[in-house]
C-alpha positions in Angstrom: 0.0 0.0 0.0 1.5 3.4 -1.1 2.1 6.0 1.3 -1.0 8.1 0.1 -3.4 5.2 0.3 -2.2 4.7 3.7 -2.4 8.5 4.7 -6.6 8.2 2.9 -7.0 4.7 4.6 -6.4 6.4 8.2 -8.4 9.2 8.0 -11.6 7.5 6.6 -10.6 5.4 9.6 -10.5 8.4 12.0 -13.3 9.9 10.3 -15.6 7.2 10.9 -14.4 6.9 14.7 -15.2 10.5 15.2 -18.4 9.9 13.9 -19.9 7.2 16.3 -18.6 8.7 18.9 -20.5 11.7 18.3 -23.6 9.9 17.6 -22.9 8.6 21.3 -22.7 11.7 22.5 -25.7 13.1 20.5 -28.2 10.7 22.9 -28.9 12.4 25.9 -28.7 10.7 29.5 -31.0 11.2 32.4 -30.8 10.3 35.7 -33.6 9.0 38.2 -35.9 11.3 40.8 -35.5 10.6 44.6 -39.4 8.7 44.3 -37.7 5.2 44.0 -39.0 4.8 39.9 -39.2 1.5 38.4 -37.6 0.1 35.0 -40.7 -2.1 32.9 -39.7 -5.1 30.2 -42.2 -2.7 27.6 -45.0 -0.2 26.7 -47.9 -2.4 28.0 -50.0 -0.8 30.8 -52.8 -1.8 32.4 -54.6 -0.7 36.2 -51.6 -2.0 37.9 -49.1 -0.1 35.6 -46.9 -2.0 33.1 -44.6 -4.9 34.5 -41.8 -4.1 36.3 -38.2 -5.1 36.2 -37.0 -3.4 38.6 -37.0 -0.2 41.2 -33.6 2.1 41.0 -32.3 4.2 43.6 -31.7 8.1 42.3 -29.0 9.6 40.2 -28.7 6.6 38.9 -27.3 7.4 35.0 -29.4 5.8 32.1 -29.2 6.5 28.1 -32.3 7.5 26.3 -32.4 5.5 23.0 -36.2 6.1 22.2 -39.5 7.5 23.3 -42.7 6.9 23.1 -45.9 8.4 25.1 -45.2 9.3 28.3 -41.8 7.0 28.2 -38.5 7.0 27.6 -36.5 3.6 26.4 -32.9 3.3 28.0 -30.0 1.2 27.2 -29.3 -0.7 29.9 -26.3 -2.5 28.0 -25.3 -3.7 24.5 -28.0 -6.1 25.0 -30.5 -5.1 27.5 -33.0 -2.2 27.2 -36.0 -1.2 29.4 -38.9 1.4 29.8 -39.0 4.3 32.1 -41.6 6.9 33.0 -40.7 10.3 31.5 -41.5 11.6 35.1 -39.7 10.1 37.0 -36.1 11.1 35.4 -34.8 14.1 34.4 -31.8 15.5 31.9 -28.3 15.5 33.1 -25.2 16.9 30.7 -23.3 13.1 32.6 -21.3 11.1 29.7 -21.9 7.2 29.7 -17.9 6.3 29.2 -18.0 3.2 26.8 -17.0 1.2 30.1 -17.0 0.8 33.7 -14.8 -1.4 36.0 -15.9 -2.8 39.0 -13.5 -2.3 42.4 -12.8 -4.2 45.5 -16.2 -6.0 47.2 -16.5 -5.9 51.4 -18.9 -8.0 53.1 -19.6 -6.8 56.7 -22.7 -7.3 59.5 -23.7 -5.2 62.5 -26.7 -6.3 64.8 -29.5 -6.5 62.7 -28.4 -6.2 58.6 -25.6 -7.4 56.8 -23.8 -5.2 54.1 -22.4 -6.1 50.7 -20.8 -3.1 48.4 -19.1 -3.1 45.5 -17.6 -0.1 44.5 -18.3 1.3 41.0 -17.3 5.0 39.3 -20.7 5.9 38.2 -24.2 5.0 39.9 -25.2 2.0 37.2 -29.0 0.4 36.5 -29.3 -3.1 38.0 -31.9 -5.4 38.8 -32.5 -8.3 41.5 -33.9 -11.4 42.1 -34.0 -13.9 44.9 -33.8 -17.6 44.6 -34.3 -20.9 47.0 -32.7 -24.0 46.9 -30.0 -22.6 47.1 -31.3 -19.7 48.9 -29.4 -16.8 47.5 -29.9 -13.2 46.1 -28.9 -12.3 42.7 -27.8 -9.0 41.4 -27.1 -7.8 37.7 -25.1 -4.7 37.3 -25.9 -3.3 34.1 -22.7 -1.6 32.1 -19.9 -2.9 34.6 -16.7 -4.7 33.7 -15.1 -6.8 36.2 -11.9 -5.7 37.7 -12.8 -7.1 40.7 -9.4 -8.9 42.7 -11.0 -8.4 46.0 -13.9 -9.9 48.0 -13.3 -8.9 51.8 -15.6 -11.0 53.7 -15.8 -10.4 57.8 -16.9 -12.6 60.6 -19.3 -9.8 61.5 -21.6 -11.0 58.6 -24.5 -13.5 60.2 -26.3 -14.0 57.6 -24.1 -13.7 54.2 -22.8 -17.0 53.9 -20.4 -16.9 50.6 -20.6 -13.8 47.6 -19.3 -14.3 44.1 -19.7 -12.9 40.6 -19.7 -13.8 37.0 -19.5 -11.6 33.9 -22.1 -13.2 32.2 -21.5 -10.6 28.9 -19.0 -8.2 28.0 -21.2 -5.5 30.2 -23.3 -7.0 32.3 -21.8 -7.9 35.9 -23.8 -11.2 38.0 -23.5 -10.7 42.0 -24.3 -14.1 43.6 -25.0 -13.7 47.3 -25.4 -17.2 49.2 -27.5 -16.7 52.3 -27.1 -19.3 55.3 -31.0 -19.8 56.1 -33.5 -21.0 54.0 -36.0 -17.9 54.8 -35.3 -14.4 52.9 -36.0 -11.5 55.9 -35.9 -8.5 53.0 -33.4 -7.0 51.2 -32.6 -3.4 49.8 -30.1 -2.2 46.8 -28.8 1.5 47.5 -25.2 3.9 46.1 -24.2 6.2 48.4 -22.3 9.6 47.8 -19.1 7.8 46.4 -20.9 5.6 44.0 -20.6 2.6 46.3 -23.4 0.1 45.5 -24.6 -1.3 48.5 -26.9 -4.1 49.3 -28.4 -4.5 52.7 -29.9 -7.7 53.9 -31.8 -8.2 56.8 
């Protein structure tokens, strides 16, 4: 390939880079009220409201990708999407960075909750489940990267038994949270001022 080619080749290359990343940019990005709103699997609505995924916490980031009615779609990852009430987000000039890395875990207890946190730079969506047989409670962080080396566990959890992740996709994080008794007390899925996800179980 001659030098000129070459010098053409990179600049359609940088061309097109510039490009997409402006497109990215060109979506805007709200972030969630203080009312505790909920994330639905689609548009359907009936007396109960539509059905829900999941409730956030607030400030948490999300990127609009469509509208329609009284709703905003928001990509939760590559392959993940959801529905959100118009009113219950507003407008924030916050960038999405293409990636997020997870941080160091610490699993701790005091008299009456024990405390999971995983420490994240930006307040990202997730969702939550629990399961018996094993009983456990399962977490998906939505947009987050392991880079994870550290799980600090203390003997002042009582009812945390073992915690572990997977990265089931390239951006979507899996927090497995083994509990010792068969019974689920409650549960609650918070970020405090330093981006620090925290899960509290009872």
């Amino acid at each position: 390939m001659s030098a000129r080619l070459l010098k053409s080749f990179l600049l359609s290359a940088f061309v097109l880079f510039l490009s997409s990343q402006l497109k990215a940019k060109d979506k805007p990005h709200v972030k969630t009220n203080d009312s505790l709103p909920h994330l639905e699997y689609g548009i359907g609505d009936d007396r109960l409201g539509g059905a829900k995924m999941t409730f956030l916490d607030s400030n948490v980031i999300l990127k609009v990708v469509d509208s329609f009615g009284t709703d905003y779609k928001v990509q939760l990852s590559e392959f993940h999407s959801a529905w959100i009430d118009k009113k219950n987000v507003s407008k924030t000039e916050v960038f999405i960075p293409f990636q997020h890395l997870t941080d160091s875990w610490k699993i701790f207890g005091d008299s009456v909750t024990d405390y999971l946190t995983v420490q994240l730079d930006q307040k990202l969506p997730y969702k939550s489940s629990q399961e018996i047989h094993p009983s456990r409670i399962v977490v998906d962080i939505f947009g987050a990267t392991s880079n994870t080396n550290w799980i600090n566990q203390l003997n002042s959890a009582k009812e945390i038994k073992n915690a572990w992740y997977e990265q089931t996709e390239n951006d979507v994080m899996r927090v497995f949270i083994e509990l010792k008794h068969s019974q689920h007390w409650g549960y609650t899925i918070s970020y405090d001022s330093v981006n620090r996800l925290t899960i509290k179980v009872k």
